[in-house]
N, C-alpha and C positions, 0 to 999 in steps of 0.2 A: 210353374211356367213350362218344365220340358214336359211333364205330361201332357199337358194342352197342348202342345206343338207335335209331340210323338201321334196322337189321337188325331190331330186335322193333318197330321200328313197320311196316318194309315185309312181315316177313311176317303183321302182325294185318290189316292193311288188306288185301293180299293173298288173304288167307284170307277176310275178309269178305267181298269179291268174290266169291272163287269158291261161297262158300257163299248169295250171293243171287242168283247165277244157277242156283242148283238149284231145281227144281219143287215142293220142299213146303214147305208155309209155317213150321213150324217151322224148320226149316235158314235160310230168309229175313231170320224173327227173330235168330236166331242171327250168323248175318252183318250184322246193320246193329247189333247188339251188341259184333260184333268193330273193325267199324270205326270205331263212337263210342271205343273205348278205344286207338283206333289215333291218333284225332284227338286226344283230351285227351292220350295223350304226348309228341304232337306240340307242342300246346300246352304241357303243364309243360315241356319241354326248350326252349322258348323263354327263360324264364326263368332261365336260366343253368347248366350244370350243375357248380356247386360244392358241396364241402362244408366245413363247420364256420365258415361264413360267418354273423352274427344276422339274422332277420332283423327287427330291430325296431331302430329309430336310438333312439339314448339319448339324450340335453339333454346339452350341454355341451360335446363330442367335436365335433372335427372332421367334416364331413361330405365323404365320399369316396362317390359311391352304387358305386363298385364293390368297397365291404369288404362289402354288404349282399345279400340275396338279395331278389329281385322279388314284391312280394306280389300280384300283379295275374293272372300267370297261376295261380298257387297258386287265388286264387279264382273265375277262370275255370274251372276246373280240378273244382273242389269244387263250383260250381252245374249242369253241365254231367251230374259224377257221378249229382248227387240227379236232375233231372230224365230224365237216362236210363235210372234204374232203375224211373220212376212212366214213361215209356214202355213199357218192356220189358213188365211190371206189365200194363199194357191191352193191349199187341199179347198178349200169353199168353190174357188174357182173352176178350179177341175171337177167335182162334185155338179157346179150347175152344168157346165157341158156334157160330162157323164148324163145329168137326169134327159139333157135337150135331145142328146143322140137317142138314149135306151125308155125314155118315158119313165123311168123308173128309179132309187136312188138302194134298192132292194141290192144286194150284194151281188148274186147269180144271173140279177137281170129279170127275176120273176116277182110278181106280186107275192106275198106268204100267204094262206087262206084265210077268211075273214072266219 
């Protein structure tokens, strides 16, 4: 299971690299998108990866914190989500007036050659 996890976050983050050193600004977008989801796995996999684990401590029960799952990156995880998506949200937004003013969404303002 960490392999799989280590492997889809090296190629999200990977991928968002190579797609923020490309020239147009959408691709740019796209890539610092890839790599925020590259980050929050990185962060939920911090929290342990088990399952069928509660995670809520009950009153009464013995307290073992490793029968429990970590709620701390959980909500790192989930505020990280919201505000990434009201970035994404304005970089798009900025992006269409960029293209409206420059005809263009090309980084320097030029077409590249065909």
């Amino acid at each position: 299971m960490e392999a799989i996890l280590a492997v889809t976050i090296g190629a999200l983050i990977g991928s968002g690299i190579w797609l923020v050193l490309r020239p147009r600004t959408f691709q740019v977008i796209m890539g610092l998108s890839l790599i925020s989801y590259g980050v929050n796995l990185f962060i939920f996999g911090t929290g342990r990866l088990v399952a069928g684990r509660p995670p809520v401590i009950e009153g009464g029960q013995a307290l073992d914190p490793s029968h429990y799952a970590d709620p701390v990156p959980q909500a790192l995880v989930l505020t990280a989500i919201v505000i990434g998506f009201a970035m994404t949200a304005l970089f798009l937004v900025v992006l269409l007036a960029s293209r409206g003013l420059t005809g263009t969404d090309h980084v320097d303002g030029r077409e590249p050659p065909s």
